[in-house]
Every structure is written in C-alpha cells, then in structure tokens.
C-alpha positions in Angstrom: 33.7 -29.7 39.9 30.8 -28.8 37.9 30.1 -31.4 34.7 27.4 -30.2 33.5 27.4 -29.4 30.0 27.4 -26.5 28.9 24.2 -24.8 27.6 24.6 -23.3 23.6 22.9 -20.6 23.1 21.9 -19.8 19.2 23.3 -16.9 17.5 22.0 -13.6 16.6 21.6 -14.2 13.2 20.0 -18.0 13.9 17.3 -15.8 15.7 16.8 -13.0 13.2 16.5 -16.4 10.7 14.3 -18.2 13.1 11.5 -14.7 13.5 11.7 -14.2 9.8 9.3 -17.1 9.6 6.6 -14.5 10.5 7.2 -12.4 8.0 4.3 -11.8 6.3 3.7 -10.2 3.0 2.1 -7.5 5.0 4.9 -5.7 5.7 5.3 -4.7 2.3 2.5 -1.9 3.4 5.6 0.2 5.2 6.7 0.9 1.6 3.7 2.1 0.0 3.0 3.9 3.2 6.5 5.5 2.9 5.9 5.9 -1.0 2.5 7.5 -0.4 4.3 10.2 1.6 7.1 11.2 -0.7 4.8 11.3 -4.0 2.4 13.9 -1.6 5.3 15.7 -0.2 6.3 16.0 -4.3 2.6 17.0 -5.2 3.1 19.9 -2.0 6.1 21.5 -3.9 3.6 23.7 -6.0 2.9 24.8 -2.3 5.7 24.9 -0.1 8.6 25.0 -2.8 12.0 23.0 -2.6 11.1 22.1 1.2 8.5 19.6 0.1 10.7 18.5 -2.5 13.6 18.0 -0.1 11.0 16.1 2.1 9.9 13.8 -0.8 13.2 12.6 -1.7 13.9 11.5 1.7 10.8 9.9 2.1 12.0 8.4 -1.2 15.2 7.0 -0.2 13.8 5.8 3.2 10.8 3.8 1.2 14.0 2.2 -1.0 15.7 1.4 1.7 12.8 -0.6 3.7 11.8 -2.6 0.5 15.5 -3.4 0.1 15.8 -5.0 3.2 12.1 -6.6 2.9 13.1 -7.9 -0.4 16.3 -9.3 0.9 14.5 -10.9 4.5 12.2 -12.5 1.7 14.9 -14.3 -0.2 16.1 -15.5 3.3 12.3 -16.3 4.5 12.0 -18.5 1.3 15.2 -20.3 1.6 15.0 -21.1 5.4 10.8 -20.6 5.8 9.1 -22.3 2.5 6.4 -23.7 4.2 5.2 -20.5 5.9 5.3 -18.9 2.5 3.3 -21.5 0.9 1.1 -21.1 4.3 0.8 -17.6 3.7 -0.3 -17.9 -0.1 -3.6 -20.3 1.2 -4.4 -17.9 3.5 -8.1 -16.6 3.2 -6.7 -13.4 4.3 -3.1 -13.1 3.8 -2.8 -14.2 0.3 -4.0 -10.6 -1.0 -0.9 -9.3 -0.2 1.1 -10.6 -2.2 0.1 -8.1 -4.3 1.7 -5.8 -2.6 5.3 -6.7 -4.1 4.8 -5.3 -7.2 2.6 -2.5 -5.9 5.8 -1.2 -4.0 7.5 -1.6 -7.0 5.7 0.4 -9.5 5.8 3.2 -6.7 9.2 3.4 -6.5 9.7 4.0 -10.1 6.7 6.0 -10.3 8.5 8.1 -7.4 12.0 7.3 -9.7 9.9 8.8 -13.0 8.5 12.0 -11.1 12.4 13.0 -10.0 14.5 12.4 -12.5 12.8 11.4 -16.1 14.8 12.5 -18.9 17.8 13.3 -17.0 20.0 10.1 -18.8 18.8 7.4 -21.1 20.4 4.5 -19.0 18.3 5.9 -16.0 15.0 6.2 -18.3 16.0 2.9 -19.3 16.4 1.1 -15.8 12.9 2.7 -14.8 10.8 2.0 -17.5 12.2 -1.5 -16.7 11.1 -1.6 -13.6 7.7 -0.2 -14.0 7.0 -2.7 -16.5 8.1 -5.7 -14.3 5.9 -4.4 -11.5 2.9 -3.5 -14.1 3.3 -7.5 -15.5 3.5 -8.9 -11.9 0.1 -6.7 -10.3 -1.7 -8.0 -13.2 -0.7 -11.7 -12.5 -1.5 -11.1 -8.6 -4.6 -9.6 -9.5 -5.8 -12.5 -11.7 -4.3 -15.0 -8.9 -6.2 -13.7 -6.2 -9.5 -13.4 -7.9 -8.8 -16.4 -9.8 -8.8 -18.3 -6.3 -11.8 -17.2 -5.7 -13.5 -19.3 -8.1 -12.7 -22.3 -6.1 -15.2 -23.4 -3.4 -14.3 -22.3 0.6 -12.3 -25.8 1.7 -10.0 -25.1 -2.0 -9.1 -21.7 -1.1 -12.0 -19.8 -2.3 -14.1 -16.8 -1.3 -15.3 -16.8 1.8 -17.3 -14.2 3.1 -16.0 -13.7 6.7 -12.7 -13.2 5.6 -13.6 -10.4 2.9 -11.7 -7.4 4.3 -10.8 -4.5 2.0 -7.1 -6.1 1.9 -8.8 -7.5 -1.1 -8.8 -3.8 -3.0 -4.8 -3.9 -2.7 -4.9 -5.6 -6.4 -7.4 -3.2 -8.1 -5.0 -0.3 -6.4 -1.7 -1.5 -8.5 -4.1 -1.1 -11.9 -5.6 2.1 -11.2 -2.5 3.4 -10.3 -0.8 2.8 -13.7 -1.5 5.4 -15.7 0.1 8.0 -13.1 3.7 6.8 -14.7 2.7 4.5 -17.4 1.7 7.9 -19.5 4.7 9.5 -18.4 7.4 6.9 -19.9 5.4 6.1 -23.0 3.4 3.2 -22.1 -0.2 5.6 -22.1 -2.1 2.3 -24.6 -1.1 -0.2 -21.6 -1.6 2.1 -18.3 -5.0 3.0 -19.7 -5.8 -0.7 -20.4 -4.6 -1.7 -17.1 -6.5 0.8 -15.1 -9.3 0.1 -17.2 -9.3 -3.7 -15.1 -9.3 -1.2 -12.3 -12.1 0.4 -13.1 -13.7 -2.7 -13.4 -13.0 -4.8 -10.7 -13.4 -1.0 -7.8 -16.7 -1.2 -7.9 -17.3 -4.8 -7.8 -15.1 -5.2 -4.7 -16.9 -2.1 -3.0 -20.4 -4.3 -3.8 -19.1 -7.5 -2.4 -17.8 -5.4 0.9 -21.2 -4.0 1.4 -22.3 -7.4 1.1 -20.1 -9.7 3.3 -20.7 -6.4 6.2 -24.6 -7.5 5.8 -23.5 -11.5 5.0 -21.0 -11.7 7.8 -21.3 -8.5 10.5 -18.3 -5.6 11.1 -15.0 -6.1 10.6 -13.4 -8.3 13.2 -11.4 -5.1 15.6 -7.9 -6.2 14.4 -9.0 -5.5 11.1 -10.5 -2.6 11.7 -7.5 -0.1 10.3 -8.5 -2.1 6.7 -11.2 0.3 6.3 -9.2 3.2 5.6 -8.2 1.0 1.9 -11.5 2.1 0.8 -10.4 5.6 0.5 -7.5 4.8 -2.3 -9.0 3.8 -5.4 -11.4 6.4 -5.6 -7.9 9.1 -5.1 -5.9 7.0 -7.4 -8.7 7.4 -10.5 -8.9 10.9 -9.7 -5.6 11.5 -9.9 -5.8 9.5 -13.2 -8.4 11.8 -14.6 -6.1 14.2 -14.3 -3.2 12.7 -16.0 -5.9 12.1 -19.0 -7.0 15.6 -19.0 -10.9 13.9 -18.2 -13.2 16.9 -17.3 -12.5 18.1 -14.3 -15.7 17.2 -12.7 -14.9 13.7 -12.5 -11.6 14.4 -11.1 -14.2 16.4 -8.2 -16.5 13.6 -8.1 -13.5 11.3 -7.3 -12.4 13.4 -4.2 -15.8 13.6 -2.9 -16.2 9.7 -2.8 -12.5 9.4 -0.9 -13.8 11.8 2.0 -16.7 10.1 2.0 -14.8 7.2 2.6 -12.8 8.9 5.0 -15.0 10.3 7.3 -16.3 6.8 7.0 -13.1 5.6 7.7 -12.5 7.8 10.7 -16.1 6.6 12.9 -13.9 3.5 13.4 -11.4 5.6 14.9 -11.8 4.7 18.5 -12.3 0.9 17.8 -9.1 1.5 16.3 -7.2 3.3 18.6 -8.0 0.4 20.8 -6.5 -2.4 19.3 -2.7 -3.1 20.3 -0.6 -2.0 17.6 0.2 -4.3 15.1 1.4 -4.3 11.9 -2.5 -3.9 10.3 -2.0 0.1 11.8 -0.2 0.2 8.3 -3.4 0.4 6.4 -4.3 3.7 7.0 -0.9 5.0 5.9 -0.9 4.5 1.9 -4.8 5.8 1.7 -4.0 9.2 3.7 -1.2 9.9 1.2 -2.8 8.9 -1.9 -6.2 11.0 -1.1 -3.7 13.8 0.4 -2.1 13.6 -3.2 -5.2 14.0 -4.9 -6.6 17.3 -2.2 -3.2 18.9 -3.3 -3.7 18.7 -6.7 -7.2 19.7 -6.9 -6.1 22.6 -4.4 -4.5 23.4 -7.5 -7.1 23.2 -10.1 -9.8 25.7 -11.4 -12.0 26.7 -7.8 -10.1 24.6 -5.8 -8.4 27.3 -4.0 -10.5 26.6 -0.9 -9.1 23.3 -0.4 -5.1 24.5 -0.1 -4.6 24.8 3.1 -7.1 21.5 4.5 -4.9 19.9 1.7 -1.5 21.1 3.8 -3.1 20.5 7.3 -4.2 17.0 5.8 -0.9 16.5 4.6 0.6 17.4 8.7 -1.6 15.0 9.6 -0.3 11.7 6.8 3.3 12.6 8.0 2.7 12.5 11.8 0.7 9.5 11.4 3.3 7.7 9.2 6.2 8.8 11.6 4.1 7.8 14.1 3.8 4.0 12.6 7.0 3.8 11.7 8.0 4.2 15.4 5.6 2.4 16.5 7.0 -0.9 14.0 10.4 -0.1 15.8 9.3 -0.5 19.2 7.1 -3.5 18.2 10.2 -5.0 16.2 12.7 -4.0 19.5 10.3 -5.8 22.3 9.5 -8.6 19.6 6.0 -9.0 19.5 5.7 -7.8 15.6 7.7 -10.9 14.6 5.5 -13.9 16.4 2.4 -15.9 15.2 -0.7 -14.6 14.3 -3.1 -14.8 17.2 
C-alpha cells in the first residue's frame, strides 16, 4: 500500500499568475509595433487602394486586442506582483517604459481618429477622451523619468551605462501629438506638447553620443535599441506635414531617419545574433513610423522617386513585425520570454 502523500500540482492559472511577475512594461512595444503597421498600411491606401486599408484595420484590431490583454495581465501583475512593479519603476533601465502605456494609447485613438472621425458624436467623443488621457499621462511619464534623473546614481539617477535610446520612448509620445491632436481640435495643446519634443530630441541624441564615448557600445542585448533613434526624426516630419511647414523640413526630417537607419542597420549582425528576446521589439515601431513618413513624402511635390522604396520598405516592416510577433509566440509557448532578466 503506498502512503505517500500525494503530490499537488498548481493550477494553470496559479502558473500564468506566478510568470506574470516578469512582465515588464516592455511588452507594451508589441502595440506600438502593431500600431506602427496599421497607421503605414493606412498611409499606403493612396497607393495600393482599399487593400492597404483592409490591412490597416486589421493590424488595428490585432494592436487592440494585445494591449487589451496587456492592460488586463497588468491589473493582475499589480494585485498578485507589487513588488516587481515597484522593482521595475527603480530600474535604471526599465523605468522608461513606462511610458509606453500612454504611448499605446494615443496610438490607438490616433489609429481610432484616422478611421472613423466624424462618423458619430459619441464615437468623436470617446476618442477625443482617450487621446487626451494618454496625451496627460506621456507628459507626466516624461517629466517622471527625466525628473529622476536629477537624483544622484545610488537615488535612481542618470547613469551613464545604462543610457540606451529606451530613453527617447518619452520624447516619441510628444512629438507624436500633433498627428491627432490637430485632427480632433486640440491643435494649441499637440503643438505645445510636441514643442517639449522638440526640445528634449536633441538633448537626448547629445547625451547618447555622449554616454557611447562615456561608457563604450551598447551592451549586444540592447543592441535592437538603436533602431529608436530613427522615430523622432519621422514623427516631426510627419508633423511638418500636418502643420503645412515648408516642405523642406518635412525632407530634411526623412534624411535624418535614413541616416539613422542605415546607422541602425551596421548593427544588424550583432543583432541577428542575440537570442530573441523581447528587446527584437524595438525595431518594429521605428520601421513603421519612418515607413509612414517615405509614403507620404512618396506623395509630395518630387517625391515620386521614393514610391515604390516606400512600398518595398513597407514589405519589409510587415515581414519583420509578423516575423516578431511569431517569434513572441514561440518564446511565450517554450517559456523563456516570461523568466528573469539575465
């Protein structure tokens, strides 16, 4: 007769609890990736018609869909995990993405604003809402994070080996206001707001170049980071745009995002040779946005030239996306994703 006791063995759902302490703010970057790709796939409709409007609205829903769940693994993380949130806001590292939150947010109802504005007043309504909660919440993130900096290095300030362009991720939510804030009325705030953007850009590009000479090359698991460079210099083309700026500076912009990404892409083989991890996600959002910004100036007085790089470019986004999103369910399916940070 066998008396030993038998062996519990926890529940799915004590597990799914139990790996959600390791979720880390980060993963908000799947739904600006995801949000990057519908607002190009939108941009593209001027090219390839109700296909790339089809395209974008899926994109769309799937982006909705990932920060739903996100949102709702956060409100689980918190309740069971507090101390691994409050962990992840002192990170030297980590804590920038928190921003990232009411990034997604404005994207969503920026994509919400470019589909259906002025279809129904409740529906203007509910966005505008939502823009504006995201709006508020960037520019308290933004003045958190660099706020903390003011502190010395054993309080949780600045300190210059762990200066990675995850720090640009709060100048991206300001720049990127005007692209909906004009549209629902708000043009006085979005301008002021990515004014602070234009501010704080090329500060933070001045302190990277700095901290590469202070503190050497990114460390290798870092190394996708570098493609963030590429997205504030898209976004505040894009702006110019929406402001009807002369076009040259709208040109100028899209000349310093390829320079960036050509920069960006001699790091390609250290990158390519790094497990993948959930940092692969930085290069999504900055292909998009600076794909957004070659469609439209394929688009614009003798930019003809640059339509079809702009649709080869835009092949290239949505294979790499489609490519990280797999990649994120294999990861999540053999559980390595989910576990400390090494």
């Amino acid at each position: 007769m066998n008396t030993q006791a038998p062996t519990h063995r926890p529940s799915r759902i004590t597990r799914a609890i139990a790996l959600l302490e390791h979720l880390a703010p980060a993963w908000f970057a799947m739904v600006m990736g995801w949000c990057g790709l519908s607002l190009a796939w939108l941009r593209a409709t001027d090219v390839l018609g109700d296909t790339a409007l089809g395209l974008g609205l899926v994109g769309a829903l799937f982006a909705l869909f990932v920060f739903v769940l996100l949102c709702l693994s956060c409100v689980v993380r918190l309740t069971f995990h507090p101390n691994a949130v409050a962990a992840d806001m002192r990170h030297p590292v980590r804590h920038a993405f928190m921003a990232t939150l009411p990034l997604s947010i404005m994207l969503l109802a920026g994509i919400g604003v470019s589909l259906f504005w002025n279809t129904s007043r409740t529906l203007d309504t509910l966005l505008t809402f939502a823009w504006v909660l995201g709006s508020v919440l960037e520019l308290a993130a933004s003045v958190w994070v660099i706020a903390r900096w003011l502190n010395t290095p054993d309080n949780g300030g600045l300190q210059w080996a762990a200066f990675t362009p995850v720090f640009f991720i709060p100048v991206i939510g300001n720049v990127l206001a005007p692209l909906s804030g004009v549209t629902i009325g708000l043009e006085s705030w979005a301008t002021a707001q990515f004014g602070i953007g234009l501010l704080l850009w090329p500060v933070l590009q001045t302190m990277l170049l700095i901290r590469m000479v202070q503190a050497g090359p990114l460390a290798a698991r870092m190394s996708p980071s570098i493609f963030i460079t590429m997205v504030a210099p898209s976004i505040i083309g894009l702006c110019f745009l929406q402001f009807d700026a002369p076009l040259s500076l709208a040109w100028g912009s899209w000349g310093i995002g390829l320079f960036f990404l050509a920069l960006s892409l001699t790091q390609i083989h250290t990158i390519l040779e790094q497990p993948f991890g959930l940092p692969h996600w930085a290069m999504s959002f900055p292909m998009a946005a600076f794909t957004t910004l070659s469609l439209r100036m394929s688009q614009e007085q003798g930019g003809a030239w640059l339509e079809l790089p702009a649709t080869l470019l835009l092949a290239v986004t949505s294979l790499l996306i489609l490519g990280l999103t797999l990649g994120t369910w294999r990861g999540l399916r053999h559980g390595h994703l989910l576990a400390p940070d090494k």
